[in-house]
PyMOL CGO cylinders between C-alpha atoms (Angstrom):
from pymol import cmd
from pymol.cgo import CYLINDER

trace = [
    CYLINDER, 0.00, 0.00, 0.00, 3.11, 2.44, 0.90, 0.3, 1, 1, 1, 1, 1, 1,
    CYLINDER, 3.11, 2.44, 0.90, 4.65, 2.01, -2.52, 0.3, 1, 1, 1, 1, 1, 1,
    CYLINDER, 4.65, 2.01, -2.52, 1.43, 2.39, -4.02, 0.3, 1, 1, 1, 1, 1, 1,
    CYLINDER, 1.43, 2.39, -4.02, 0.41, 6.06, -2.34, 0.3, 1, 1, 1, 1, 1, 1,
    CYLINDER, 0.41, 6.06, -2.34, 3.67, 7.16, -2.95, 0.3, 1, 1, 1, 1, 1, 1,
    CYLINDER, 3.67, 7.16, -2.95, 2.86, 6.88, -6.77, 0.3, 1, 1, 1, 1, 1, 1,
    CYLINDER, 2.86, 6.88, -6.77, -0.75, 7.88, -6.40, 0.3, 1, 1, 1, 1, 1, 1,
    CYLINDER, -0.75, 7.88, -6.40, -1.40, 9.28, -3.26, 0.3, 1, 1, 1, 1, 1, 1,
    CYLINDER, -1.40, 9.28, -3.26, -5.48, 10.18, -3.86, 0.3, 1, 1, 1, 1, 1, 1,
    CYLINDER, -5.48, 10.18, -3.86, -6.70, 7.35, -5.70, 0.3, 1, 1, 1, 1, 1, 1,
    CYLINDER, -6.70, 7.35, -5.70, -9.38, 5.16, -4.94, 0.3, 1, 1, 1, 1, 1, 1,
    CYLINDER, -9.38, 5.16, -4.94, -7.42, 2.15, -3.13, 0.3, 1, 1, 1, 1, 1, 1,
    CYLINDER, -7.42, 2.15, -3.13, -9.78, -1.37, -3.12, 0.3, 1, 1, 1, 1, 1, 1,
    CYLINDER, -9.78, -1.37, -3.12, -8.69, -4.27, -1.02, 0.3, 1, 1, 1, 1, 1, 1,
    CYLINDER, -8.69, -4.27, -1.02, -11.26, -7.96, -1.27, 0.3, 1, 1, 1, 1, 1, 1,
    CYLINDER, -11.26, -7.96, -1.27, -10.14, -10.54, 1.57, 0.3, 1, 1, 1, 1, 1, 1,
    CYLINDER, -10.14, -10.54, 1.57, -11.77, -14.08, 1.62, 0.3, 1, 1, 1, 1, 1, 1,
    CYLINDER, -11.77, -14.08, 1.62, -10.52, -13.55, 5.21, 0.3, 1, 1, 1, 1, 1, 1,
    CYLINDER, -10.52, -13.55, 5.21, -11.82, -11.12, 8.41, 0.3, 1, 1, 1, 1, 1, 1,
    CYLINDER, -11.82, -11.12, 8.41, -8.49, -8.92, 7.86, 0.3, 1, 1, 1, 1, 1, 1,
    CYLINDER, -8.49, -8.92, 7.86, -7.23, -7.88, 5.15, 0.3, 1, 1, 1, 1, 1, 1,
    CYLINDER, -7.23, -7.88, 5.15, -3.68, -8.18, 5.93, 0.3, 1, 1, 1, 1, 1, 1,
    CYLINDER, -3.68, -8.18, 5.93, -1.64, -10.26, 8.51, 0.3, 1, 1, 1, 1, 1, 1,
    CYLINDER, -1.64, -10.26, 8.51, 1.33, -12.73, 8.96, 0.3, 1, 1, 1, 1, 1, 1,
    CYLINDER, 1.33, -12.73, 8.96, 0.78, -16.17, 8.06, 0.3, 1, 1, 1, 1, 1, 1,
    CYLINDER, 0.78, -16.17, 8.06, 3.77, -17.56, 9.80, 0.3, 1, 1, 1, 1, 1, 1,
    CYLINDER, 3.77, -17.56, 9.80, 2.75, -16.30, 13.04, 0.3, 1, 1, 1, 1, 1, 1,
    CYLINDER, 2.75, -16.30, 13.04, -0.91, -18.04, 13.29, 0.3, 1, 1, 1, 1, 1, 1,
    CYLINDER, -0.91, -18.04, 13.29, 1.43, -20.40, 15.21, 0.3, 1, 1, 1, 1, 1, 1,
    CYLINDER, 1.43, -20.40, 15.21, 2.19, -17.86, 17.86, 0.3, 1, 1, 1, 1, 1, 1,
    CYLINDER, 2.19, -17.86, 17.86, -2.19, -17.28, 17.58, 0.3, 1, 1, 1, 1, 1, 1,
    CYLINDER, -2.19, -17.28, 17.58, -2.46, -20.69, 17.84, 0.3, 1, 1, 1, 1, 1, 1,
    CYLINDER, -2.46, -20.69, 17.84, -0.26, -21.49, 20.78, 0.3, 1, 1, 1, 1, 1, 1,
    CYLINDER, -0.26, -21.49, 20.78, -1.41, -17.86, 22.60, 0.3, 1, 1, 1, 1, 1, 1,
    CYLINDER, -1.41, -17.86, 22.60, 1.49, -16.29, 22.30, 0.3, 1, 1, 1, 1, 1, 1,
    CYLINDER, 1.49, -16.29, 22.30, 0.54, -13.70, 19.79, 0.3, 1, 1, 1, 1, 1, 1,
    CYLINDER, 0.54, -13.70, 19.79, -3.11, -11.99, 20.31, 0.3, 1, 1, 1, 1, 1, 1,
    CYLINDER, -3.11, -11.99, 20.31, -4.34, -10.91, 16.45, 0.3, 1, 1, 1, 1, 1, 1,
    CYLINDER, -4.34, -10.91, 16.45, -3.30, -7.28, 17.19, 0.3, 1, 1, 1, 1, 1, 1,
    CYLINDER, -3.30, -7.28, 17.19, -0.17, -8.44, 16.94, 0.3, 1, 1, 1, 1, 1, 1,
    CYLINDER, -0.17, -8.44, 16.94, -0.22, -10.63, 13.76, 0.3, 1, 1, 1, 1, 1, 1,
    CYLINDER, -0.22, -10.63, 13.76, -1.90, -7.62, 11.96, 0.3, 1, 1, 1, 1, 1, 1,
    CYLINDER, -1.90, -7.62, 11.96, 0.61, -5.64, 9.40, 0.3, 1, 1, 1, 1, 1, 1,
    CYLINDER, 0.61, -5.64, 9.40, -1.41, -3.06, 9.63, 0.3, 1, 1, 1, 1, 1, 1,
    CYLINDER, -1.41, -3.06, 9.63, -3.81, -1.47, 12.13, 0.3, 1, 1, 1, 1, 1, 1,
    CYLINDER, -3.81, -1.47, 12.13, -7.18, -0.80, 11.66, 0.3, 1, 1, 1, 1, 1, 1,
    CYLINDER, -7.18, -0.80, 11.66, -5.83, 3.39, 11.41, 0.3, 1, 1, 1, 1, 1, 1,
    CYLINDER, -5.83, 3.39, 11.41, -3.46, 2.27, 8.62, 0.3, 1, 1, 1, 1, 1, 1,
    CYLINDER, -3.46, 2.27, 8.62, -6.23, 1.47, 6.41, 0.3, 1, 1, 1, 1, 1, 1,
    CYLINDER, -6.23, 1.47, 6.41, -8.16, 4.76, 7.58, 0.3, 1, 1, 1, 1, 1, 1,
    CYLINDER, -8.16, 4.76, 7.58, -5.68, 7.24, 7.05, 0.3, 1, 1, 1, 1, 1, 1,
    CYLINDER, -5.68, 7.24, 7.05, -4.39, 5.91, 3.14, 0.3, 1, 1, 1, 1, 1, 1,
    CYLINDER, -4.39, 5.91, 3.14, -7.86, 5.38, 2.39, 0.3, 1, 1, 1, 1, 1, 1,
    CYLINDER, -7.86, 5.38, 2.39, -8.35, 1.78, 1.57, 0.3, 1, 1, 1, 1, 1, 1,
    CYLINDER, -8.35, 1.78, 1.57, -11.60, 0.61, 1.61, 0.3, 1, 1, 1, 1, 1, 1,
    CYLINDER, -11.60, 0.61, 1.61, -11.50, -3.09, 2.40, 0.3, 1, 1, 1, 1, 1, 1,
    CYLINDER, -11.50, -3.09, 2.40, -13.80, -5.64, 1.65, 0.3, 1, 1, 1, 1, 1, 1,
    CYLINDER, -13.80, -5.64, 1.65, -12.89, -8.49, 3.92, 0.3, 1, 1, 1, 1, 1, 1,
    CYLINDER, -12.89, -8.49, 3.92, -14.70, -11.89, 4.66, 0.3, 1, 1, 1, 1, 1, 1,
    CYLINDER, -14.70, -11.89, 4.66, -15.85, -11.68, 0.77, 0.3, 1, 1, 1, 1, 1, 1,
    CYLINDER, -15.85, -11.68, 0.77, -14.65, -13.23, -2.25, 0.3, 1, 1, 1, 1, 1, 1,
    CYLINDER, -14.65, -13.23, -2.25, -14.11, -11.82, -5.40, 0.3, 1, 1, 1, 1, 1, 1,
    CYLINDER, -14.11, -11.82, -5.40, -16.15, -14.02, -8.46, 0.3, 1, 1, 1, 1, 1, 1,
    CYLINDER, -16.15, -14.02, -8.46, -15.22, -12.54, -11.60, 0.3, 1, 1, 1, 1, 1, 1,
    CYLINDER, -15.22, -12.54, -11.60, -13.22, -9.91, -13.34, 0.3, 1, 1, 1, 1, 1, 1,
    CYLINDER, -13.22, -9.91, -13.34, -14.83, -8.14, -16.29, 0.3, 1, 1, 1, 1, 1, 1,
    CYLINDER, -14.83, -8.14, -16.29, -11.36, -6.97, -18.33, 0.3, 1, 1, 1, 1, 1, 1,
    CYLINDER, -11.36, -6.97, -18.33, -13.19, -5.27, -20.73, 0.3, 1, 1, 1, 1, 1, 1,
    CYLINDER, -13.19, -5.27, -20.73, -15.90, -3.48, -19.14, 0.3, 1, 1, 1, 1, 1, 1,
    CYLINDER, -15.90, -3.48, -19.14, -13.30, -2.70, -15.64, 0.3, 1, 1, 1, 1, 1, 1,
    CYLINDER, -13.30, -2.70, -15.64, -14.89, -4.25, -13.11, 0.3, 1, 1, 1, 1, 1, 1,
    CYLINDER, -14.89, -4.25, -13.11, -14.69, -7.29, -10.46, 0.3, 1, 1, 1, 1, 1, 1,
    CYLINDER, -14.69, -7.29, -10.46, -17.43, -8.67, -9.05, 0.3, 1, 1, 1, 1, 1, 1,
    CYLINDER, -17.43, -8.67, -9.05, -17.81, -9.62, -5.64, 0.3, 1, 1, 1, 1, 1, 1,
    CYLINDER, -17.81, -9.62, -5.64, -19.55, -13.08, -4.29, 0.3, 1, 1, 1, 1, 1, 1,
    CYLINDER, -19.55, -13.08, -4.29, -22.81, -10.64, -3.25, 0.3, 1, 1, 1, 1, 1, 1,
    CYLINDER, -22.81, -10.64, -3.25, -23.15, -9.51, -6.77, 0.3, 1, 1, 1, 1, 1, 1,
    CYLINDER, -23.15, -9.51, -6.77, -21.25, -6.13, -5.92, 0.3, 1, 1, 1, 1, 1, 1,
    CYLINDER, -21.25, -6.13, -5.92, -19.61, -4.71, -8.50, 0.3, 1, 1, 1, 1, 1, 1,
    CYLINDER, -19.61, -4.71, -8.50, -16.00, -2.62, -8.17, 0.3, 1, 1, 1, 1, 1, 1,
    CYLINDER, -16.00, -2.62, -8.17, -14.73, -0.44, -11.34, 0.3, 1, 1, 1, 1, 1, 1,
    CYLINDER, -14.73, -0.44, -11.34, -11.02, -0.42, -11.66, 0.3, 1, 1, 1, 1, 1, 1,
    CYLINDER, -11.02, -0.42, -11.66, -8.62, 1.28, -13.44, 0.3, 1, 1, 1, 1, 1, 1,
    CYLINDER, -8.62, 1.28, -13.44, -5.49, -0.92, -12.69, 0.3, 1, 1, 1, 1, 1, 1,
    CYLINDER, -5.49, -0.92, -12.69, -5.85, -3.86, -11.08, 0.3, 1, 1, 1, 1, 1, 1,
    CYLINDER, -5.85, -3.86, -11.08, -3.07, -5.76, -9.08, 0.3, 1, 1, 1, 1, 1, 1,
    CYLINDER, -3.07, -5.76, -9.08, -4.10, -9.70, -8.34, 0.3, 1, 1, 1, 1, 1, 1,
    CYLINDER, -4.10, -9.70, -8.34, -2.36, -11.22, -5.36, 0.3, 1, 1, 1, 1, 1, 1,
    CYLINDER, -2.36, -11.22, -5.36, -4.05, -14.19, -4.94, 0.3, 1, 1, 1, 1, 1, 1,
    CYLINDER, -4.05, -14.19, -4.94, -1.98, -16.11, -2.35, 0.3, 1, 1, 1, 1, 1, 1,
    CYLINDER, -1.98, -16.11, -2.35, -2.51, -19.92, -2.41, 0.3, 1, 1, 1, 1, 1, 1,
    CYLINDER, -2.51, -19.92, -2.41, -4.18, -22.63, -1.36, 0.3, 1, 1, 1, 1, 1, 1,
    CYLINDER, -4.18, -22.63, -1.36, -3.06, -26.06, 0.87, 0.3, 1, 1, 1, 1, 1, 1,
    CYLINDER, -3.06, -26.06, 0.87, -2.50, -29.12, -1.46, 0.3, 1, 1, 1, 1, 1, 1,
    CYLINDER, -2.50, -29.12, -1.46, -3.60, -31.95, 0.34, 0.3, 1, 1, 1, 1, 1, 1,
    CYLINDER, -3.60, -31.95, 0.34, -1.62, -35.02, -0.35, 0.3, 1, 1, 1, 1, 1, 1,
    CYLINDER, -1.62, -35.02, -0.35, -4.12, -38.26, -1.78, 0.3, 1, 1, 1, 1, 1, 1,
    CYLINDER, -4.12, -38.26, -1.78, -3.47, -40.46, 0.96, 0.3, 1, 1, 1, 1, 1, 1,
    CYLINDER, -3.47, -40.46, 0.96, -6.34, -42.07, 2.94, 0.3, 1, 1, 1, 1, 1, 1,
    CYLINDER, -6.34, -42.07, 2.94, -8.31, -40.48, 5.76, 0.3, 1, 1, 1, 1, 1, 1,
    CYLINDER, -8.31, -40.48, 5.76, -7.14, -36.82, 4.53, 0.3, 1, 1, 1, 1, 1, 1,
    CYLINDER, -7.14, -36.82, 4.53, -11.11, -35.96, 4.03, 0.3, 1, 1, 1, 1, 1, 1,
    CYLINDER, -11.11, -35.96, 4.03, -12.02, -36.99, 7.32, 0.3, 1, 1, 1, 1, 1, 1,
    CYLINDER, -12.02, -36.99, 7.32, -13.20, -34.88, 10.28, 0.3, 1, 1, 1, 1, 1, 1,
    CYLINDER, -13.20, -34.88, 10.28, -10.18, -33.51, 12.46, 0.3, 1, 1, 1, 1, 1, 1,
    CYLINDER, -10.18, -33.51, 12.46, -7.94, -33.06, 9.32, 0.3, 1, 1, 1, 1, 1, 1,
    CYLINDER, -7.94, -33.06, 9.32, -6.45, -29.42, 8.58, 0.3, 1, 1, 1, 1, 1, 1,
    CYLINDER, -6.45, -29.42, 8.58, -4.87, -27.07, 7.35, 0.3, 1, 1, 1, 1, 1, 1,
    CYLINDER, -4.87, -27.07, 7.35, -2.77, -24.47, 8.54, 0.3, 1, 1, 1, 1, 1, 1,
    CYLINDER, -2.77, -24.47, 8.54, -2.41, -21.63, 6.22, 0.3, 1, 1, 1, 1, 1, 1,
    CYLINDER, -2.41, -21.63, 6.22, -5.43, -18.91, 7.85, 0.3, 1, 1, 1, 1, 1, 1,
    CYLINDER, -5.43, -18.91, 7.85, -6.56, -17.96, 10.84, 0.3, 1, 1, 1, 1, 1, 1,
    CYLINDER, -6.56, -17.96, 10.84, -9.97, -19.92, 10.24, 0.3, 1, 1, 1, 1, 1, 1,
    CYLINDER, -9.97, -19.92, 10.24, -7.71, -23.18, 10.00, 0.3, 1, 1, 1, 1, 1, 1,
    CYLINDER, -7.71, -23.18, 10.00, -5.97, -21.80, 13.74, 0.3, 1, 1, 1, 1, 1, 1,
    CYLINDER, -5.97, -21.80, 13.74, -9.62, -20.72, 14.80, 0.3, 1, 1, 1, 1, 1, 1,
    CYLINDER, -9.62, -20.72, 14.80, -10.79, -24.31, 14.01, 0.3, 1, 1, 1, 1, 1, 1,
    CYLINDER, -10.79, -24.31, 14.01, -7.06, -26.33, 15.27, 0.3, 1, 1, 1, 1, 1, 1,
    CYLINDER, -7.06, -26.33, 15.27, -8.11, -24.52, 18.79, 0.3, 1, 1, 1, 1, 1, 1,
    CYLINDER, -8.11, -24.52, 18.79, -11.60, -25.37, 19.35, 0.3, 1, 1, 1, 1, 1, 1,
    CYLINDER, -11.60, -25.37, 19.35, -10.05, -29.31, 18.91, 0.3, 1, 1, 1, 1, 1, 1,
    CYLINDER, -10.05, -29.31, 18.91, -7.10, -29.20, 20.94, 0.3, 1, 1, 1, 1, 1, 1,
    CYLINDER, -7.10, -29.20, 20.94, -8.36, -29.89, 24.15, 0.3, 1, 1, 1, 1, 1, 1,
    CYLINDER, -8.36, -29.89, 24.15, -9.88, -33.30, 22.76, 0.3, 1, 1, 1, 1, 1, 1,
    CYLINDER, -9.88, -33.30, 22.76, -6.38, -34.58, 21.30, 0.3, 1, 1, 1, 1, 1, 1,
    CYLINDER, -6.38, -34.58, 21.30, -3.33, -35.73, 22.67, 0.3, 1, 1, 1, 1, 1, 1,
    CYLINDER, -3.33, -35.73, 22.67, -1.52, -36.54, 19.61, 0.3, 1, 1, 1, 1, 1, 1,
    CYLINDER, -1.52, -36.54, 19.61, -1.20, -35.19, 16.08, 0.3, 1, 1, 1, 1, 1, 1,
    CYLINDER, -1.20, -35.19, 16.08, 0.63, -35.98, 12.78, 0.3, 1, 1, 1, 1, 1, 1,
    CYLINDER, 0.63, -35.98, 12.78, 1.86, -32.72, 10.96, 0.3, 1, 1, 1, 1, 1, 1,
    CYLINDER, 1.86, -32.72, 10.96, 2.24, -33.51, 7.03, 0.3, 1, 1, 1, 1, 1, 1,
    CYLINDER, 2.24, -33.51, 7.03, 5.24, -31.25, 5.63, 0.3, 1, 1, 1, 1, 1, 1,
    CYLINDER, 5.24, -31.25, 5.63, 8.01, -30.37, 7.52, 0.3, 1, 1, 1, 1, 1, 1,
    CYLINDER, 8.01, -30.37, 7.52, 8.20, -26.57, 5.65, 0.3, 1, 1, 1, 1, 1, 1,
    CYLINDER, 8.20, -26.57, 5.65, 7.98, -23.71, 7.76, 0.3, 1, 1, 1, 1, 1, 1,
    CYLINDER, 7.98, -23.71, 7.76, 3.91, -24.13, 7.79, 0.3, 1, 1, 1, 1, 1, 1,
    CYLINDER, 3.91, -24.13, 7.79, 4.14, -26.95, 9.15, 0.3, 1, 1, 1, 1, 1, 1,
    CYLINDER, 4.14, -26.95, 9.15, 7.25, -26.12, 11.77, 0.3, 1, 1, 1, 1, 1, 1,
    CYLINDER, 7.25, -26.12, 11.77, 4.71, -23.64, 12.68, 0.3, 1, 1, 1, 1, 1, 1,
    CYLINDER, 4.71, -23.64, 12.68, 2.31, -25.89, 13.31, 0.3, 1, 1, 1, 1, 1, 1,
    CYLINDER, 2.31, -25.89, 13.31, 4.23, -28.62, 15.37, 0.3, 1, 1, 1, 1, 1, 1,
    CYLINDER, 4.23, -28.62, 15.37, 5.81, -26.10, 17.46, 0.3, 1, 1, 1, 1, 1, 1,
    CYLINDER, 5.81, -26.10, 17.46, 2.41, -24.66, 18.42, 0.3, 1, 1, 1, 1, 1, 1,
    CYLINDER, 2.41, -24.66, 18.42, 0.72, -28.21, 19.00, 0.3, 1, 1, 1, 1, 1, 1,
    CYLINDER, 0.72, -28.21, 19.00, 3.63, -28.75, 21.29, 0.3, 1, 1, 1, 1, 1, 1,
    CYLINDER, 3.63, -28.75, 21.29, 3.34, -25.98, 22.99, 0.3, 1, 1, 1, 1, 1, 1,
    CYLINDER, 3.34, -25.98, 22.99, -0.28, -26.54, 23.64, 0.3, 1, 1, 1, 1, 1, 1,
    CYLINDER, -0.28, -26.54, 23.64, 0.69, -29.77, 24.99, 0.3, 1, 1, 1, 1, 1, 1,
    CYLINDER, 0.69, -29.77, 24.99, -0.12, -32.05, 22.45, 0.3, 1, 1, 1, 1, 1, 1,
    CYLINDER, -0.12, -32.05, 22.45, 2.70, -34.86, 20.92, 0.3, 1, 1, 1, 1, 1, 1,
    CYLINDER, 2.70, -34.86, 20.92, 3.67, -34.41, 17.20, 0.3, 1, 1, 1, 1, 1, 1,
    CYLINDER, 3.67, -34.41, 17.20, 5.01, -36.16, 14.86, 0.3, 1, 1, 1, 1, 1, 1,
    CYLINDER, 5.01, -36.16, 14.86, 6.07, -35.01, 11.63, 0.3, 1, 1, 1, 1, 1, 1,
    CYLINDER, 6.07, -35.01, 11.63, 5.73, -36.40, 8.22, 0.3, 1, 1, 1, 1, 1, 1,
    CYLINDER, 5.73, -36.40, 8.22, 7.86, -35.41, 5.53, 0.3, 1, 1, 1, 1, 1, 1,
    CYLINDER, 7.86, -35.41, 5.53, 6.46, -36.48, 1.77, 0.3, 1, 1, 1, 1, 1, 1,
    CYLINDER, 6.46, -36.48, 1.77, 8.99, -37.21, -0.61, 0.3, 1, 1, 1, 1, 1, 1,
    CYLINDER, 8.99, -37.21, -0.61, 9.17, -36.51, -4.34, 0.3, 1, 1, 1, 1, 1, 1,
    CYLINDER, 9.17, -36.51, -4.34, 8.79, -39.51, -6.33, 0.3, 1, 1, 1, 1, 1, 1,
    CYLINDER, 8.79, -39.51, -6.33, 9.90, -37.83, -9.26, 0.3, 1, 1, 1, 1, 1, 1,
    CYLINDER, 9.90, -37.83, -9.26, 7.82, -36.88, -12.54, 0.3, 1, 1, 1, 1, 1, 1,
    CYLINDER, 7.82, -36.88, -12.54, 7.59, -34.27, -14.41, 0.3, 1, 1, 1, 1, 1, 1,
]
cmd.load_cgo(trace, "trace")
């Protein structure tokens, strides 16, 4: 957003999050998780930030489809926003590997604070846990399990090759 105002610093400035905040650091839902880190502190920006560049941010909605000739995106409510220039950052999503069981209730991921949200409401019910990928994601994850008091092992997938 900084590099952006100091190119344009009056345009209209449009941000769509799937997610409750726009902005925040993925690597430390660990820290959520685990209670070190409140969401205040996770933030990149505060809620001022967004108020004094105005940004207008469209968060916990989903953008559909993006109209390249007529300038638009439309938003999962049937909301329309014009554009001028648009800059995608889509992030990305978990792969789940296709190994049995990976479906069933008590799997997840760990890449939003909906997948921390829903790790914690489970913890108390678990003693052990299997972390697939040994990446910093899934670090993360482990270290916040154990911190929560729950053994982890982790599983490390290997390449079988392929193109």
């Amino acid at each position: 957003m900084e590099a952006i105002r100091e190119v344009d610093p009056v345009g209209a400035l449009v941000v769509v999050a799937e997610e409750p905040m726009p902005t925040y650091s993925r690597p430390m839902i660990g820290e959520y998780l685990n209670g070190e880190a409140p969401l205040q502190k996770i933030q990149y920006r505060s809620d001022q930030f967004w108020h004094e560049n105005h940004v207008h941010a469209f968060t916990g909605r989903k953008a559909l489809r993006i109209d390249f000739l007529e300038k638009y995106v439309e938003l999962d409510e049937g909301e329309r926003i014009a554009f001028e220039r648009l800059l995608l950052a889509t992030g990305s999503k978990p792969v789940y590997p296709s190994i049995e069981g990976v479906t069933t209730k008590g799997v997840f991921a760990f890449t939003t604070l909906a997948d921390a949200d829903a790790v914690k409401m489970r913890i108390g019910e678990v003693k052990a846990a299997v972390v697939i990928g040994g990446g910093l994601i899934g670090v993360c994850a482990a270290e916040a399990l154990t911190k929560r008091g729950v053994e982890v092992t982790i599983v490390e997938l290997q390449d079988q090759g392929g193109v």
